[in-house]
PAVEX-146896 format. One line per 2 residues: number of its first residue (from 0); their letters; for each residue x, y, z of C-alpha. Coordinates in Angstrom, 2 decimals. Layout:
// residues N
NUM) a) X,Y,Z ~ ...
//
This chain:
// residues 621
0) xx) -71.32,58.87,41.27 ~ -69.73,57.74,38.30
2) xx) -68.49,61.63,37.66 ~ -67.05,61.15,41.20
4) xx) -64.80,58.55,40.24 ~ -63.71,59.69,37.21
6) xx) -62.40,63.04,38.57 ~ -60.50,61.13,41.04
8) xx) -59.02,59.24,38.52 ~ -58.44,62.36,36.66
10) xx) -57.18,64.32,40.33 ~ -54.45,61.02,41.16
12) xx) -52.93,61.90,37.21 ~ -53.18,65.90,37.75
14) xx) -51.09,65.46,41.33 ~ -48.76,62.72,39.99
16) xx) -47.86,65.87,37.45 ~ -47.79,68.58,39.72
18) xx) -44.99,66.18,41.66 ~ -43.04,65.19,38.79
20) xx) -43.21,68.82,38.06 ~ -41.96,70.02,41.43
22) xx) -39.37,67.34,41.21 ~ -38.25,69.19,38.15
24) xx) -37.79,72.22,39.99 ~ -36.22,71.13,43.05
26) xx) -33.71,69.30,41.15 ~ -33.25,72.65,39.05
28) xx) -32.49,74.44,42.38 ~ -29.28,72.74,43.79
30) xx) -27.98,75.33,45.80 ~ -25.00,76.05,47.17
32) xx) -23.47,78.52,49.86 ~ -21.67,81.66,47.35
34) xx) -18.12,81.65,48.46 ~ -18.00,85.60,47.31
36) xx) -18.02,87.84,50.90 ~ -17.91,91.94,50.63
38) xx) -18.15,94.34,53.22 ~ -20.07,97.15,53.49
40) xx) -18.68,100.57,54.98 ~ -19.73,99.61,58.69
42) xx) -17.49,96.75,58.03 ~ -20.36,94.19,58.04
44) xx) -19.88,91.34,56.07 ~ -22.18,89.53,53.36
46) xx) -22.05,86.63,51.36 ~ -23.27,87.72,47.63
48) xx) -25.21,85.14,46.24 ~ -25.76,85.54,42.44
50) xx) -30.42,83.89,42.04 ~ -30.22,81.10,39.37
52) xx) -33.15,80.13,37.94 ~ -35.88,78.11,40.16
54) xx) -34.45,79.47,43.14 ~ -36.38,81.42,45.56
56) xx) -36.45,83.26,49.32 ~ -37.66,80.22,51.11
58) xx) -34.25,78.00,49.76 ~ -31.79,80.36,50.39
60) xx) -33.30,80.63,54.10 ~ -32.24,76.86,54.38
62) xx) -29.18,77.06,52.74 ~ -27.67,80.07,54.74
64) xx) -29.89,79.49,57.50 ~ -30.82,82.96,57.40
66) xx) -34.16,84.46,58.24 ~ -36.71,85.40,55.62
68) xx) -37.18,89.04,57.46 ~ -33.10,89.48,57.47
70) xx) -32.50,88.90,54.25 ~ -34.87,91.45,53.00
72) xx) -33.63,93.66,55.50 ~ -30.74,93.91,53.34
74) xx) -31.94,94.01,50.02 ~ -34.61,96.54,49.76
76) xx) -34.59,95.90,45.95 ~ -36.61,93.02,46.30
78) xx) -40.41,93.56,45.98 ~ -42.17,90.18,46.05
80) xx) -39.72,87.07,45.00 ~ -36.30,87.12,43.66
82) xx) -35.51,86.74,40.28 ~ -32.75,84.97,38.63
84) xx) -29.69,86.80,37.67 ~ -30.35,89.26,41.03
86) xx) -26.95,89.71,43.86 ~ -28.31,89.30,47.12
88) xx) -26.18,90.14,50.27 ~ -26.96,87.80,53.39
90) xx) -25.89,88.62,56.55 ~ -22.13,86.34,57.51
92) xx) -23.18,85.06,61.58 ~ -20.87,86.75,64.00
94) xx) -19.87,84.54,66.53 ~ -18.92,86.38,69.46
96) xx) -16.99,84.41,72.42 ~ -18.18,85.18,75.48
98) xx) -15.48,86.47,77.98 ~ -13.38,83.39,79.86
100) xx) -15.22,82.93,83.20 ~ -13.45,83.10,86.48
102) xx) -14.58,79.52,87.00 ~ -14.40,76.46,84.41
104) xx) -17.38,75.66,82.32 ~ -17.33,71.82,83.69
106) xx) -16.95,73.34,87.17 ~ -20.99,73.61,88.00
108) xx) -21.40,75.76,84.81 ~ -23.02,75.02,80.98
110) xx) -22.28,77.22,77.97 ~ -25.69,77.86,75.85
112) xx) -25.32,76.07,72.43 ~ -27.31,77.00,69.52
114) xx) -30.72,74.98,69.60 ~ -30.50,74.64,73.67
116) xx) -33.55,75.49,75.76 ~ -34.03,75.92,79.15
118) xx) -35.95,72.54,79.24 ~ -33.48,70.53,77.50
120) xx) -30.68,71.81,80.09 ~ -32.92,70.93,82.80
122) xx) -32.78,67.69,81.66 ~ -29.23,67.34,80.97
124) xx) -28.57,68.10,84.25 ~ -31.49,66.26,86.50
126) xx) -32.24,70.04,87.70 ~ -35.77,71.87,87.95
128) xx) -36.19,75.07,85.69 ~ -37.33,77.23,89.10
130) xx) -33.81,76.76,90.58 ~ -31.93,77.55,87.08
132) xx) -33.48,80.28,87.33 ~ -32.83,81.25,90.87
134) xx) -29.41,80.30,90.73 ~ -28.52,82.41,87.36
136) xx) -30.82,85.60,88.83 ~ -32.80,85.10,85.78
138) xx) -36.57,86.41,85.33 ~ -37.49,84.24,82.27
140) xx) -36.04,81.39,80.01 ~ -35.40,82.82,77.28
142) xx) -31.36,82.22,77.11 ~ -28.80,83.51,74.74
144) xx) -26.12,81.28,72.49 ~ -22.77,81.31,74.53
146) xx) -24.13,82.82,77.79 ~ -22.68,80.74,80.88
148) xx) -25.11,79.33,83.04 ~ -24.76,77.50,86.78
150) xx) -26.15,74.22,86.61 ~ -25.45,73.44,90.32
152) xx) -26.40,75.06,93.41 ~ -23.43,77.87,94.85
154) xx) -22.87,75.70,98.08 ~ -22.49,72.47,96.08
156) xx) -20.27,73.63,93.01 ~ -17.75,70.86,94.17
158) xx) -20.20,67.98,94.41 ~ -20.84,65.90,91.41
160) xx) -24.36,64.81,92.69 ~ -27.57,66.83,90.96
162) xx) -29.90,68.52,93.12 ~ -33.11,67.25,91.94
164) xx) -34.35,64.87,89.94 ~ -36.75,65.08,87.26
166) xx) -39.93,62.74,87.10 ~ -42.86,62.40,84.40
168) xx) -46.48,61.88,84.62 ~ -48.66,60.12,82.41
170) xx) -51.49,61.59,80.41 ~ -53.01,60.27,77.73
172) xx) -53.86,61.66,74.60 ~ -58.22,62.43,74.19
174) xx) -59.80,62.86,70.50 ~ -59.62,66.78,69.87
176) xx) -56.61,67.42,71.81 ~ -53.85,69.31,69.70
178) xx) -50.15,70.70,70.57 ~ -51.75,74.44,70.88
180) xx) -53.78,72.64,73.37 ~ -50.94,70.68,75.09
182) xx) -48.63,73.80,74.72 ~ -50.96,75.77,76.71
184) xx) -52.12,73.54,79.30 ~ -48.55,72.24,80.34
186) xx) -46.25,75.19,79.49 ~ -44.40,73.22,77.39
188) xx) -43.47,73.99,73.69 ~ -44.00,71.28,70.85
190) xx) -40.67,70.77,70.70 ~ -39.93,69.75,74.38
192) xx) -43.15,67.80,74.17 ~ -41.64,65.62,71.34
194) xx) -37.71,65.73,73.58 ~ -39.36,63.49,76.28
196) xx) -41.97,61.47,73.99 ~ -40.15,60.48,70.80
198) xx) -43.27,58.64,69.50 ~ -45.31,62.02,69.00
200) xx) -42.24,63.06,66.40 ~ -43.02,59.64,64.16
202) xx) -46.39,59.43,64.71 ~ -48.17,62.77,66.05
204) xx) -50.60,63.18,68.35 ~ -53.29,59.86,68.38
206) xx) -56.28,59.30,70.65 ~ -55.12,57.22,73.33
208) xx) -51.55,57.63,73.11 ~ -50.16,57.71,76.41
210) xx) -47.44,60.96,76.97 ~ -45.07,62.09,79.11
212) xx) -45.14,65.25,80.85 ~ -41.92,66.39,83.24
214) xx) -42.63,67.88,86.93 ~ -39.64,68.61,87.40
216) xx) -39.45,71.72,85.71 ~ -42.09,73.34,87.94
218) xx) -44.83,73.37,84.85 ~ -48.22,72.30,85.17
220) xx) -48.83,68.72,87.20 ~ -51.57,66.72,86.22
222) xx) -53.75,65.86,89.45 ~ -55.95,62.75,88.97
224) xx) -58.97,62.75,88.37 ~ -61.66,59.92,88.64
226) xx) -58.29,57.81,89.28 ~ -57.17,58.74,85.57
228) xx) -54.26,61.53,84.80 ~ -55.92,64.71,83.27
230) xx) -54.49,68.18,82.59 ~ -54.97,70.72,85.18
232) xx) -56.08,73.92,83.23 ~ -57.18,75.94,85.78
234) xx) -59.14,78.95,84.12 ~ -59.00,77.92,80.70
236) xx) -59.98,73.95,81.90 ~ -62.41,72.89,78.64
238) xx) -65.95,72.31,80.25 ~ -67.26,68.61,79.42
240) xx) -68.81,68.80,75.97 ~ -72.30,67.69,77.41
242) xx) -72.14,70.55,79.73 ~ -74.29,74.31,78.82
244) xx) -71.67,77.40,78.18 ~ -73.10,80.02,80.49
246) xx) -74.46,83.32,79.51 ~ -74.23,82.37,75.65
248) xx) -77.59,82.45,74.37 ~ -77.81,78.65,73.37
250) xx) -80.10,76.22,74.46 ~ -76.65,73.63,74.61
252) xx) -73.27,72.66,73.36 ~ -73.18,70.05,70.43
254) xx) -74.85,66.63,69.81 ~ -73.05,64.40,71.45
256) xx) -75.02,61.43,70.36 ~ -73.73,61.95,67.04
258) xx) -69.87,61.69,67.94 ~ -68.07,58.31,65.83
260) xx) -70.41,59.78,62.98 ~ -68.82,59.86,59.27
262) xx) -69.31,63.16,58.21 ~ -69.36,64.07,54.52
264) xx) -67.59,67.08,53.12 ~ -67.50,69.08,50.32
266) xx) -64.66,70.88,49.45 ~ -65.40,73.67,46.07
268) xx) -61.85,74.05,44.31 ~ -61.42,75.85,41.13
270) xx) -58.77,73.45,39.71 ~ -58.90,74.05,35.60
272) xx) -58.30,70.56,35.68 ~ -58.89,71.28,32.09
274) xx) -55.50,73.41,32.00 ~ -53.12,70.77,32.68
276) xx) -52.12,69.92,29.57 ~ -50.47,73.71,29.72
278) xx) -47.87,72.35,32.16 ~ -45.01,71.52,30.47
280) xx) -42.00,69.84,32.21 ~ -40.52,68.86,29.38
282) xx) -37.44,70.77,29.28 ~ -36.41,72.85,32.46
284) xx) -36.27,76.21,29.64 ~ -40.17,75.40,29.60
286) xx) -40.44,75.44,33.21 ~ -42.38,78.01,34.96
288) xx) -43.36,79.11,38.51 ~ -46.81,77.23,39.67
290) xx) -48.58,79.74,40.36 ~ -47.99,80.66,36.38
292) xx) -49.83,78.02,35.75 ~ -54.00,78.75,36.39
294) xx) -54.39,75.18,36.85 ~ -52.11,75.04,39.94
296) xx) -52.96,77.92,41.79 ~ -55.48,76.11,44.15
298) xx) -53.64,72.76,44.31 ~ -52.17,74.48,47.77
300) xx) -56.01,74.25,49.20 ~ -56.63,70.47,48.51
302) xx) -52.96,69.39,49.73 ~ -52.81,71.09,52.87
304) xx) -56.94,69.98,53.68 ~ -55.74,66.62,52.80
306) xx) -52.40,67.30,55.64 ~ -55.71,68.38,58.08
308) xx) -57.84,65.47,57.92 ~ -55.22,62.83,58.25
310) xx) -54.07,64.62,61.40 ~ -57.70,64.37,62.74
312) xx) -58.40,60.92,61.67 ~ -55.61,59.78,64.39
314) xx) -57.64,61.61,66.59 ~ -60.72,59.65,65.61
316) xx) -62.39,62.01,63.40 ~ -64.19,60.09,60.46
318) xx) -65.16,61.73,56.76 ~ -65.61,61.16,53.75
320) xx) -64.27,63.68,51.63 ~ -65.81,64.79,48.01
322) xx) -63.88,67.20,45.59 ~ -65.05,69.05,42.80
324) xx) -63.45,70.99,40.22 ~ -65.77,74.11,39.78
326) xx) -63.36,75.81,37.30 ~ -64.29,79.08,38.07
328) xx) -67.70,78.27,36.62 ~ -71.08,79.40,37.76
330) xx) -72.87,76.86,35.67 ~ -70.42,74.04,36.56
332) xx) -71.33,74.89,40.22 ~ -74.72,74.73,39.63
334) xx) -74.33,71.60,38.37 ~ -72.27,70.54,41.26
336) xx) -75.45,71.37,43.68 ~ -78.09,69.42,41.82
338) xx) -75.90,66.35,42.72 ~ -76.74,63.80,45.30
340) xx) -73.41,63.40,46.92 ~ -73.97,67.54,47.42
342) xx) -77.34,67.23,48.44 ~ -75.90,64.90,51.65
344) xx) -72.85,66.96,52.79 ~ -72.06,67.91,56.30
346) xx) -69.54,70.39,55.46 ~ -69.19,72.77,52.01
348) xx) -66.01,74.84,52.01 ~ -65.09,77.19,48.87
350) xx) -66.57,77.59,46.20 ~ -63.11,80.56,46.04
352) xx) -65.05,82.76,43.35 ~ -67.71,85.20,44.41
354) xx) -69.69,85.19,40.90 ~ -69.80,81.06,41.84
356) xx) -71.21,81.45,45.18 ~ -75.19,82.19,44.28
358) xx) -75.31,78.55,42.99 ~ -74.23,77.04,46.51
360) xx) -76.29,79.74,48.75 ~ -79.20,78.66,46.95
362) xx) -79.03,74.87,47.44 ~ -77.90,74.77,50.81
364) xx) -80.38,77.29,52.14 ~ -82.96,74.61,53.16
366) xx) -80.39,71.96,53.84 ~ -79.09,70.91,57.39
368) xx) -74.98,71.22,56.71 ~ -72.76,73.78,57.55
370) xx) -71.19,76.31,54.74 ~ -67.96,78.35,55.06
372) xx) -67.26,80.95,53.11 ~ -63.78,82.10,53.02
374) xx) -63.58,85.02,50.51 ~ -66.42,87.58,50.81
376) xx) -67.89,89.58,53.58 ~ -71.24,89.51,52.40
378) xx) -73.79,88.01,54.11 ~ -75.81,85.49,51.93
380) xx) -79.96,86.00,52.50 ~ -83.12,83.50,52.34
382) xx) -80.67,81.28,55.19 ~ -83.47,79.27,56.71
384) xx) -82.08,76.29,57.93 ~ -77.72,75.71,57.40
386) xx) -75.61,77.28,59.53 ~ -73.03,79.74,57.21
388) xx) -70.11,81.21,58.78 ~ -68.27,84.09,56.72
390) xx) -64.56,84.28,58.10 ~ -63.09,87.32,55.99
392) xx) -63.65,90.32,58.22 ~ -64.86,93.38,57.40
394) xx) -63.76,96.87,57.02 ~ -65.81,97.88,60.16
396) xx) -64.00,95.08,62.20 ~ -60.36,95.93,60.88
398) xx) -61.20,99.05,62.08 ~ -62.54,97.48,65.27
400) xx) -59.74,95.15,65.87 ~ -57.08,98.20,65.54
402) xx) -59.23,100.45,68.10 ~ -59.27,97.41,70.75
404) xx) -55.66,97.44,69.91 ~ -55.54,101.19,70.86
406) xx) -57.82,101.05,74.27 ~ -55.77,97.57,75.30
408) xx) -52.02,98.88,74.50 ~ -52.08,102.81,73.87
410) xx) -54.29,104.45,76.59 ~ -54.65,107.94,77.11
412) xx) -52.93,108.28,72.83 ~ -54.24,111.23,70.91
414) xx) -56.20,110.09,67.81 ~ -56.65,112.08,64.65
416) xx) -58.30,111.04,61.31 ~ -56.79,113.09,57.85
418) xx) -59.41,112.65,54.72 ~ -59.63,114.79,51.75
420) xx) -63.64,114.94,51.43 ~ -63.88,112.36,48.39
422) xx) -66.80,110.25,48.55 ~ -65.00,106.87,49.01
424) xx) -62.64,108.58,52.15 ~ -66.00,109.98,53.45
426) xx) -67.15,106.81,53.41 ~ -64.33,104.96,55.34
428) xx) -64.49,107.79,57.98 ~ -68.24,106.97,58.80
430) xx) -66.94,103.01,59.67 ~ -63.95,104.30,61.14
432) xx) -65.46,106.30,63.60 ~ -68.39,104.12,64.53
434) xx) -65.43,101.66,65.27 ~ -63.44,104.06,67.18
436) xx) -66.52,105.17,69.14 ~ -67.92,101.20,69.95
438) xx) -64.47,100.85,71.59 ~ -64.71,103.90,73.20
440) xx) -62.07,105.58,71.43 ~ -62.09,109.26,70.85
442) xx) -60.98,110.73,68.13 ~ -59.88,114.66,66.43
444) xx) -61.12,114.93,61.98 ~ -58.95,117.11,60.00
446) xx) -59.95,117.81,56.27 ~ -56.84,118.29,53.57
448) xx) -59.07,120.86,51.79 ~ -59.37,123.33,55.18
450) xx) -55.79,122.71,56.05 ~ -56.60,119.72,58.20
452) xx) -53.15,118.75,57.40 ~ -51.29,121.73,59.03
454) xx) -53.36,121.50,61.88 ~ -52.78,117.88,62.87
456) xx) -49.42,118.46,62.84 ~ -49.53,121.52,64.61
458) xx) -51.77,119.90,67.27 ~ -49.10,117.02,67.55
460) xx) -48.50,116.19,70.96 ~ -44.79,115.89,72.64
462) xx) -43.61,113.67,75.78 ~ -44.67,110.50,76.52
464) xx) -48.85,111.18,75.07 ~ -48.51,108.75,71.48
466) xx) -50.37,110.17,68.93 ~ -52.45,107.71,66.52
468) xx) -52.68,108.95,63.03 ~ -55.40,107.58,60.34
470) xx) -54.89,109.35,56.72 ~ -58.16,107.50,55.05
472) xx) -56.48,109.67,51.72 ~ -55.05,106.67,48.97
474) xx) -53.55,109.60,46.88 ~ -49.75,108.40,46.26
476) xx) -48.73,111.92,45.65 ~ -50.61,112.89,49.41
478) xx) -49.57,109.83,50.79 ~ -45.84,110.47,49.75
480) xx) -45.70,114.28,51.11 ~ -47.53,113.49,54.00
482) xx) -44.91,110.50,55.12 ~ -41.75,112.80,54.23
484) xx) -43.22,115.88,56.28 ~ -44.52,113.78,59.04
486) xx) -41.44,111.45,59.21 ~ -39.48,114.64,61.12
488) xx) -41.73,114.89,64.03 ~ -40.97,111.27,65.60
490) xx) -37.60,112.74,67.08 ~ -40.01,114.79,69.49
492) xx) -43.28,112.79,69.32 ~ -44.43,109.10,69.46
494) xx) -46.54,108.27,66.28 ~ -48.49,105.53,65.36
496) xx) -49.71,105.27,61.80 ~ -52.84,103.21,61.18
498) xx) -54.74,101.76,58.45 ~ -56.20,99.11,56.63
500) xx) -53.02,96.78,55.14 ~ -55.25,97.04,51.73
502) xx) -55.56,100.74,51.64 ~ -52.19,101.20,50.69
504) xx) -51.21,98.07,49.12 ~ -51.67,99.49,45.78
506) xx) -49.25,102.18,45.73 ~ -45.25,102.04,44.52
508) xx) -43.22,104.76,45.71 ~ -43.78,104.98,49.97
510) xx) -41.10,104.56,51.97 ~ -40.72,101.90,54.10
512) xx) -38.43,103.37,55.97 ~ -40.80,106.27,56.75
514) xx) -43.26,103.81,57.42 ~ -41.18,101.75,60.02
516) xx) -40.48,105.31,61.63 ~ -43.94,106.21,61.99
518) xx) -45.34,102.99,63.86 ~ -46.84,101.89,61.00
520) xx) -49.75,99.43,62.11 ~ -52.53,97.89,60.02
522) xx) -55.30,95.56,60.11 ~ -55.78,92.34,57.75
524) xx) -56.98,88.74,57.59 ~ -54.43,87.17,56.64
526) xx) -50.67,86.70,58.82 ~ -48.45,84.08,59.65
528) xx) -45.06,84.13,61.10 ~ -43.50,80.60,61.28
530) xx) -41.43,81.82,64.11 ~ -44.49,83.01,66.83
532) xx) -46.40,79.67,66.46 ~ -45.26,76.59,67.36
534) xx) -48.18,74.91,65.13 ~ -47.73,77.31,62.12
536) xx) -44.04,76.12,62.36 ~ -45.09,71.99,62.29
538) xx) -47.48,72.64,59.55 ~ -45.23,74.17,57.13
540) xx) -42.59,71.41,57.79 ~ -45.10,68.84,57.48
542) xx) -46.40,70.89,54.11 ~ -42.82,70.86,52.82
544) xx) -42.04,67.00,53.75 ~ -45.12,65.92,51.81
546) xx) -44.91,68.66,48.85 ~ -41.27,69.50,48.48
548) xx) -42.38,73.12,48.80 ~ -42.97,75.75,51.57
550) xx) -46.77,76.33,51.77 ~ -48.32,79.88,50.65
552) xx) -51.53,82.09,51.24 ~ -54.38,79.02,50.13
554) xx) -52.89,76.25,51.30 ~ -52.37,77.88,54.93
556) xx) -56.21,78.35,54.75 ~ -56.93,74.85,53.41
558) xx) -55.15,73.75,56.12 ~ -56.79,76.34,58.72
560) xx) -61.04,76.26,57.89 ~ -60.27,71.99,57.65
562) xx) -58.58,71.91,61.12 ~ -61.00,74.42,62.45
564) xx) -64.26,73.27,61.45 ~ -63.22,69.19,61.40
566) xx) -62.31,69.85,64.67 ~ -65.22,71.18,65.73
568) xx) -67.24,68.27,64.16 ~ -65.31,65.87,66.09
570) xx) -65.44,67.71,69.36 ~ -69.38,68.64,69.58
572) xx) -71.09,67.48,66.11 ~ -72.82,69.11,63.51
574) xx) -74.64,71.92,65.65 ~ -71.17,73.12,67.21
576) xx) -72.11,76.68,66.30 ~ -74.07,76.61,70.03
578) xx) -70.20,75.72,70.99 ~ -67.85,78.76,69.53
580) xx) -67.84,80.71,73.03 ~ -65.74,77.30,74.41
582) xx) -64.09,76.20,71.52 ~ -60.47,76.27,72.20
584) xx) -59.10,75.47,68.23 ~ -57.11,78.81,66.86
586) xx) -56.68,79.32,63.21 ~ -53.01,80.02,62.21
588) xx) -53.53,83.07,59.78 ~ -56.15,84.76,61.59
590) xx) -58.23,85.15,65.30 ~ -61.55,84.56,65.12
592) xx) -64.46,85.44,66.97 ~ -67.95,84.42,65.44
594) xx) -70.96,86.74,66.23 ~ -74.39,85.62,65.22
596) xx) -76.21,88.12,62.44 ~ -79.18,85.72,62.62
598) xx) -80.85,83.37,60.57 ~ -77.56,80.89,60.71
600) xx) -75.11,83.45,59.60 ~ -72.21,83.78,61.54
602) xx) -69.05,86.51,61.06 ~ -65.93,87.02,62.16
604) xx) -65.59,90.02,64.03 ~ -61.49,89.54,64.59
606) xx) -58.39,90.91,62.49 ~ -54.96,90.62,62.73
608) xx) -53.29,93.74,64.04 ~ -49.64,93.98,62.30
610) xx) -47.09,96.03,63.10 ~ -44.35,97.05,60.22
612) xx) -40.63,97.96,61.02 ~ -38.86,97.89,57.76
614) xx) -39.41,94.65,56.09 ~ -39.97,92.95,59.82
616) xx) -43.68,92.59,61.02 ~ -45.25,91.08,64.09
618) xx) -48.95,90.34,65.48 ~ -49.96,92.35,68.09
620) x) -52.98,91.19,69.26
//
């Protein structure tokens, strides 16, 4: 224990550091609007802002409020970060006025203003969202900045008094509940929850914290129950945790006897705690970028776990939480295991390194406690009593995932697979068809070295049939031809380019462009957009509040696998694997679905399907 202590000790200084360092930066980065505008030859005007050092994408979004997406629209010059001393145009706002209405805005009628929503006009004006909507022939709420709305029904325009009034009902807040739950359960977003209950924006969501929820706006009521207010889910109502999931192969759902429990976890981070004497913040000329330094390129993991379980200690979830610097070591993970604090864990996530990961597969083998195991795809053996659940996907699931996406949203598409006959390609075609076929997907082969390529395109169909194209080839000089020659045909067919994200990742000169012509779609594990998600958007303001940084790759995951799997602790105990069919909790970066491979292993058969226009991408599944 006394090891235990001392890296805390030694953890408190290392953070303290990291701050003072971040401080350093921040305060390096004062920046200011550029008061230089050009315009281009469409007349489009930008402001040119010259990068100083310790300035990156995410600050000059706040600054110009300005999209990350639109400001690499724009500059296609910029690969992965800017770099100081680069000109980058961003977009001036237009600000179109909307054409004078026949009838004053005060007479019956509100003007849209920039961070308005349907709800919050609602409100304003004591009306329900059904009749905005009827009144304004509208057939959803998603409204536009400056369009003119009627607030007031056409017969009473001339009467001051509001034609319905909006009223609340209680419900109060149960341990597990989150805003993805609350979002989809009531219709309403986070941030109209937090409009009508000002306590969940100081405090967040607590067990017993009583909300309100409007019925005015036509949303979900909440019907009592038992004589107490609970939310009416219909289809997706949560069954009662004691209750048996039907047709799921489990002999029941959780140990509830073992709810209030402290659970011990174990969370594997290769630190280099070592390292920090590296870190120099001396002088801002010695500054560099974190993730220069190897001893802050995991920090991300242990902040945003610790942002996760805080949030579910308000909900009554109660841990103790152990953290070990493995440094990348087998032999300091080994050393880890034999430990008695390790021996008593509930929960092991990391270690991050898969030469580290022999060391924990061993010890927990025979041990009741749960391991996840965030960065391979292979399944560990000799599993005779833990429960291990492997969330990277792999390549047979990508593949998967992108034919579901194919039977769901592109019926009746033509699909063709391009390979030159090397052994790896031949190899990818074998998973790529046993995919295709499980989803019961068809699909035409064409080899490069028969003139497979001529005849896909010859075979190309025209009209409204789409035609999916896989080229399993990661050739750059193939790849390049095949994109320019292809790139032609979209003005007469509809083509959707697929692949793995990783099986191109490597390669410099494609065009983007060409790409974002050709329906480029892939398949990873790893995507967030702040601006789909509602709860990717809180976390990464809560992540900056505390940090004084936007959050990257490993710290969305620490913050992801701690919600996830805490959450499931608190909700049905340690055996919650008899629980994943039910379990409402999403991860932020990637959909999961966990199938059984026996023996206590459990994988994630889901990927992210991504589609790519230009710099802009979106989830489609």
């Amino acid at each position: 224990m006394n090891r235990i202590k001392f890296f805390a000790v030694k953890f408190v200084i290392m953070l303290l550091l990291l701050f003072s360092f971040q401080g350093v930066l921040l305060a390096q980065a004062e920046t200011s609007k550029s008061s230089q505008i050009m315009q281009d030859v469409s007349g489009k005007s930008f402001y040119v802002h010259k990068v100083v050092k310790g300035e990156n994408l995410f600050r000059l979004t706040q600054i110009y409020g300005t999209p990350t997406d639109t400001i690499l629209k724009y500059n296609p010059q910029i690969k992965k970060d800017i770099k100081s001393g680069m000109e980058i145009k961003i977009p001036v706002p237009v600000v179109i006025a909307p054409k004078a209405p026949a009838i004053k805005v005060d007479e019956g009628f509100h003007k849209v203003e920039k961070g308005e929503t349907a709800f919050s006009i609602c409100k304003e004006y004591n009306i329900s969202q059904e009749d905005l909507l009827k009144w304004n022939k509208l057939t959803d709420a998603n409204l536009q900045i400056g369009q003119l709305l009627r607030v007031k029904a056409p017969q009473e325009l001339e009467s001051k008094t509001p034609t319905a009034t909006a009223t609340y009902s209680k419900y109060t807040i149960k341990p597990g509940d989150t805003y993805y739950f609350l979002e989809k359960n009531t219709g309403l977003k986070t941030q109209q929850l937090k409009e009508i209950n000002p306590q969940l924006a100081d405090k967040g969501l607590s067990a017993g914290m009583a909300i309100n929820v409007p019925v005015g706006c036509k949303l979900l009521s909440l019907p009592k129950v038992d004589g107490k207010d609970s939310l009416k889910t219909g289809t997706n109502q949560l069954p009662d945790e004691n209750s048996q999931p039907k047709n799921v192969g489990f002999s029941k759902c959780g140990d509830p006897s073992k709810k209030g429990k402290v659970y011990q976890i174990g969370l594997l981070i290769p630190l280099y705690l070592q390292n920090e004497k590296d870190i120099n913040v001396e002088n801002k000329f010695a500054i560099q970028k974190p993730e220069s330094y190897i001893s802050l390129r995991f920090i991300e993991f242990y902040q945003a776990a610790q942002l996760a379980f805080d949030s579910l200690s308000k909900l009554g979830f109660k841990a103790e939480i152990f953290v070990w610097d493995t440094k990348g070591d087998p032999k300091v993970v080994d050393s880890i295991c034999k430990l008695d604090e390790f021996k008593n864990l509930d929960l092991v996530l990391g270690p991050f390194y898969q030469k580290t990961f022999s060391a924990v597969e061993t010890a927990i083998a025979n041990r009741d406690m749960v391991w996840v195991d965030m960065f391979s795809t292979d399944a560990p053996k000799n599993i005779t009593k833990a429960n291990v659940f492997i969330l990277k996907t792999t390549e047979y699931y990508q593949y998967y995932s992108l034919a579901k996406y194919i039977n769901d949203s592109l019926r009746n598409s033509v699909v063709s697979i391009l390979h030159s006959g090397t052994s790896s390609e031949l190899k990818q075609l074998g998973i790529l068809k046993s995919a295709l076929q499980a989803a019961g997907v068809g699909s035409n082969v064409y080899d490069y070295r028969s003139g497979g390529f001529n005849s896909l395109m010859g075979n190309l169909r025209s009209g409204n049939t789409a035609n999916v194209i896989f080229n399993l080839t990661t050739d750059e000089v193939k790849v390049s031809n095949f994109l320019r020659l292809l790139n032609p045909h979209r003005e007469k067919s509809i083509i959707y380019l697929m692949a793995l994200e990783k099986q191109w990742a490597g390669l410099k000169t494609l065009e983007t462009e060409y790409l974002g012509n050709l329906g480029y779609t892939t398949a990873n594990d790893y995507y967030v957009n702040y601006a789909d998600s509602s709860d990717a958007a809180y976390f990464e303001s809560k992540f900056y509040s505390k940090y004084g940084k936007a959050p990257g790759k490993i710290g969305v995951m620490g913050y992801d696998v701690s919600m996830y799997f805490g959450m499931a602790l608190l909700r049905y105990g340690k055996d919650f694997d008899a629980c994943l069919k039910i379990y409402p909790q999403k991860m932020l970066h990637t959909p999961t679905s966990f199938k059984s491979l026996g023996n206590g292993v459990y994988q994630n058969t889901k990927a992210n399907v991504v589609s790519h226009k230009g710099f802009i991408r979106s989830r489609k599944n």
